[in-house]
Backbone as CSV, one residue per row, in Angstrom:
resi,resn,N_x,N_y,N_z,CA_x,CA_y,CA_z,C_x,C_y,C_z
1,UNK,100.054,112.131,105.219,100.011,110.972,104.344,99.340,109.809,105.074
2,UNK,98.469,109.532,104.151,97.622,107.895,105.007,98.559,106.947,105.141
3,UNK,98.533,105.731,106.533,99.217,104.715,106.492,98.157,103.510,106.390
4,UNK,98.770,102.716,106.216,97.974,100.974,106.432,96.884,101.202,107.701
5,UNK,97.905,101.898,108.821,97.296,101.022,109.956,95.982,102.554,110.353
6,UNK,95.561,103.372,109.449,94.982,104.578,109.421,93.722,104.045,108.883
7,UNK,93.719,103.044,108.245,92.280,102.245,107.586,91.925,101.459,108.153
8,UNK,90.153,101.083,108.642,89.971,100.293,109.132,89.287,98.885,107.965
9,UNK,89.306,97.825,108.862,88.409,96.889,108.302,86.974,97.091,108.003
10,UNK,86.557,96.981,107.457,85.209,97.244,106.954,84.666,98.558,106.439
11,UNK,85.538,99.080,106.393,85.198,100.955,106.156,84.934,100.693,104.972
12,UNK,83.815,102.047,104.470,83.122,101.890,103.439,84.438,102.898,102.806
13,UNK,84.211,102.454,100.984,85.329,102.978,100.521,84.386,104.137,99.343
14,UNK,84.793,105.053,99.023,83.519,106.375,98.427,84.714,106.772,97.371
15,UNK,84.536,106.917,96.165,85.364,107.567,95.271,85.345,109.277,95.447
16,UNK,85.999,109.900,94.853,85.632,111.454,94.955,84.449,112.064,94.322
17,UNK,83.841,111.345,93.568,82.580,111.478,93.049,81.622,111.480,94.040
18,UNK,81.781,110.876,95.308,80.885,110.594,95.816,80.141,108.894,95.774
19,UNK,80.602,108.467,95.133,80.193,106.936,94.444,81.173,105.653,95.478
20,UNK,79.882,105.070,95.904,80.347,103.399,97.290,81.390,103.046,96.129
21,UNK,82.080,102.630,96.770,82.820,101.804,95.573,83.094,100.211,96.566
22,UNK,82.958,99.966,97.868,82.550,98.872,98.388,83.082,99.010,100.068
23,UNK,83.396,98.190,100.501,84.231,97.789,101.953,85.673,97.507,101.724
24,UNK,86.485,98.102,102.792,87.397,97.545,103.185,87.521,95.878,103.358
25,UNK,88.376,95.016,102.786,88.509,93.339,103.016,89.259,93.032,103.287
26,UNK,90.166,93.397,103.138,92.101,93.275,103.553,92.928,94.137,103.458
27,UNK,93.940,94.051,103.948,94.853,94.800,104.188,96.270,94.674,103.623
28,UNK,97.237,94.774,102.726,98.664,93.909,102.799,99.143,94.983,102.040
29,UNK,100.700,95.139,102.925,101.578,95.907,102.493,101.013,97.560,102.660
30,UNK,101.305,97.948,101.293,100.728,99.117,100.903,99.383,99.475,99.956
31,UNK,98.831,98.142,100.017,97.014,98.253,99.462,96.052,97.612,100.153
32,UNK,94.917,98.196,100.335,93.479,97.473,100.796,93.006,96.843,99.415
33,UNK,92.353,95.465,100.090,91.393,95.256,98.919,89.937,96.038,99.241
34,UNK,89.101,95.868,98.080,87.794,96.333,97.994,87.124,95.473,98.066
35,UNK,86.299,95.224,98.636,85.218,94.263,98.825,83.822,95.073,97.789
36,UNK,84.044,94.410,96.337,83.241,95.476,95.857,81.578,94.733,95.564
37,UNK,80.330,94.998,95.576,79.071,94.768,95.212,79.007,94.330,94.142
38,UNK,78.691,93.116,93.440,78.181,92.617,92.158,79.544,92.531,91.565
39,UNK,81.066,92.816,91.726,82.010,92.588,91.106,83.142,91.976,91.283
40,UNK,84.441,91.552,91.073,85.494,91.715,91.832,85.890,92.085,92.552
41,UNK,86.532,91.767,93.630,87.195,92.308,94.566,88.539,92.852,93.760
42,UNK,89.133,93.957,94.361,90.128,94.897,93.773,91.430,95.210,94.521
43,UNK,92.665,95.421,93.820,93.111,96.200,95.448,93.653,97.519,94.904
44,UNK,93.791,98.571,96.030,94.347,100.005,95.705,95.178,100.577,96.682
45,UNK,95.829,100.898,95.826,96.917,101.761,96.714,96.730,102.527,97.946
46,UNK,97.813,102.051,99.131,97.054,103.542,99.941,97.520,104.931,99.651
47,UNK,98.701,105.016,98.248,98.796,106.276,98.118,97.489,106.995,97.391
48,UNK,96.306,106.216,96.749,95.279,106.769,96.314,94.274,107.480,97.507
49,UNK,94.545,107.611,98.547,94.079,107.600,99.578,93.738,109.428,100.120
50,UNK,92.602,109.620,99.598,92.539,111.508,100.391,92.797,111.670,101.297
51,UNK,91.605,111.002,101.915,91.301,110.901,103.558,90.722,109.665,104.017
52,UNK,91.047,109.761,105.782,89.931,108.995,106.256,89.386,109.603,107.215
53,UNK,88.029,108.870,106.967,86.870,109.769,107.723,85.856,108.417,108.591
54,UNK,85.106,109.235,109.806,84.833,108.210,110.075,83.902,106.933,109.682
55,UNK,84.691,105.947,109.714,84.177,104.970,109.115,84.290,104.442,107.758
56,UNK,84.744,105.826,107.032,84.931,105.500,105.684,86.699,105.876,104.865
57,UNK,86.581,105.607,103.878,87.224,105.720,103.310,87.536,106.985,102.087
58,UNK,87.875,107.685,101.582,87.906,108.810,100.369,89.029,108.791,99.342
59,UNK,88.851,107.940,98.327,89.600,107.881,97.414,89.592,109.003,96.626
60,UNK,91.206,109.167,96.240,91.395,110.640,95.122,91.270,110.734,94.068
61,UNK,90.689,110.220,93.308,89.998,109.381,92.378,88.494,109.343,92.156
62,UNK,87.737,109.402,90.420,86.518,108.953,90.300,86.166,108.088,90.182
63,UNK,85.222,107.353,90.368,85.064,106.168,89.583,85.226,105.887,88.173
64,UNK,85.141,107.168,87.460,85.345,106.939,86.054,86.761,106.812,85.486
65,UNK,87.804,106.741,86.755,89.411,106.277,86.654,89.156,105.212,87.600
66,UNK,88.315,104.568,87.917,88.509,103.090,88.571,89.486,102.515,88.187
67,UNK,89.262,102.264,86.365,90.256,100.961,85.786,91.622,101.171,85.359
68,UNK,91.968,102.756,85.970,93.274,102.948,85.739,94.328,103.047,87.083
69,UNK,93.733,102.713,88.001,94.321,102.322,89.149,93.838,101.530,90.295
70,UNK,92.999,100.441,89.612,93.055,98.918,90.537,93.771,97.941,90.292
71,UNK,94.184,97.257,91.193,94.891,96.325,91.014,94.475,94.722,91.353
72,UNK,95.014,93.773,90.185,94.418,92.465,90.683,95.246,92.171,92.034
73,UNK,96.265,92.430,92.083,97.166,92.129,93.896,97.941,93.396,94.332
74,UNK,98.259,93.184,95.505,99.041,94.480,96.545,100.279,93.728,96.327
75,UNK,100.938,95.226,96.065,102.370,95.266,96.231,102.488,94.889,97.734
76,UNK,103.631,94.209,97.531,103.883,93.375,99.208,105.211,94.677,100.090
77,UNK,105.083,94.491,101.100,106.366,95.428,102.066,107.159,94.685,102.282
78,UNK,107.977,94.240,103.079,108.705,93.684,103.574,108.708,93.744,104.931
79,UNK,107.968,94.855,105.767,107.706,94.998,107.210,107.069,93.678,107.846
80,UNK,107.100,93.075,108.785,106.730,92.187,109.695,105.402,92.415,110.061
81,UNK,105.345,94.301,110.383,104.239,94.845,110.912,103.234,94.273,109.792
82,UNK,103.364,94.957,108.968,102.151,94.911,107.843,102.108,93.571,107.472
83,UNK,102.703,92.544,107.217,102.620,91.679,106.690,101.325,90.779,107.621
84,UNK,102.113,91.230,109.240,100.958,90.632,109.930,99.800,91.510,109.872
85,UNK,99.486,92.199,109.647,98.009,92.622,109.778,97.524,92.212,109.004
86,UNK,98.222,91.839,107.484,97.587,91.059,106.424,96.804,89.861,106.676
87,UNK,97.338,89.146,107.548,97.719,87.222,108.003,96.464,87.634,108.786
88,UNK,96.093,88.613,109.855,95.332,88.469,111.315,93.776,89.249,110.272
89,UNK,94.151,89.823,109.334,92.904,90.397,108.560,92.255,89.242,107.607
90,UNK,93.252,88.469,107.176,92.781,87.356,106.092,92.061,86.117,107.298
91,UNK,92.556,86.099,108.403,92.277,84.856,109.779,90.849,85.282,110.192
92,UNK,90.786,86.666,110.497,89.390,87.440,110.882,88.388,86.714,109.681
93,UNK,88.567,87.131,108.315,87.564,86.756,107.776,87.024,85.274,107.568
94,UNK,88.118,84.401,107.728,87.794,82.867,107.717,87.159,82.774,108.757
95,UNK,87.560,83.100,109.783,86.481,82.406,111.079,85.250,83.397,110.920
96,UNK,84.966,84.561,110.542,83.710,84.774,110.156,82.578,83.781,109.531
């Protein structure tokens, strides 16, 4: 089973189709957002999660079920752990 800390920042995210579906942008709890091209940013579960591979990401999922499992926000944890990787992932991108 994939965890949070099994995804990286910036990993490209690929539906099972084969189809970019964007970058890794954040991290919180139990969803990444998508950093997606020309659209919204998204967030998804990491139980949607096949694999990870290097560099990328493999959602279990097509794109043509995109809109039945994105989310406008991540379910939050309650872990300390995750919460901070959220805080030090959202800090990374501001000082970018």
């Amino acid at each position: 089973m994939t965890e949070a800390k099994d995804i990286n920042m910036g990993a490209e995210v690929f539906a099972s189709d084969g189809e970019l579906l964007g970058k890794v942008k954040e991290i919180s709890g139990d969803c990444f957002k998508v950093d997606a091209p020309l659209a919204p940013d998204y967030w998804l579960s990491i139980d949607t999660v096949q694999s990870v591979l290097a560099g990328g990401v493999l959602i279990s999922f097509s794109t043509q079920d995109l809109d039945k499992v994105k989310r406008m926000r991540p379910r939050l944890m309650t872990s300390s752990r995750w919460a901070t990787r959220a805080i030090t992932a959202t800090s990374n991108e501001s000082a970018a």
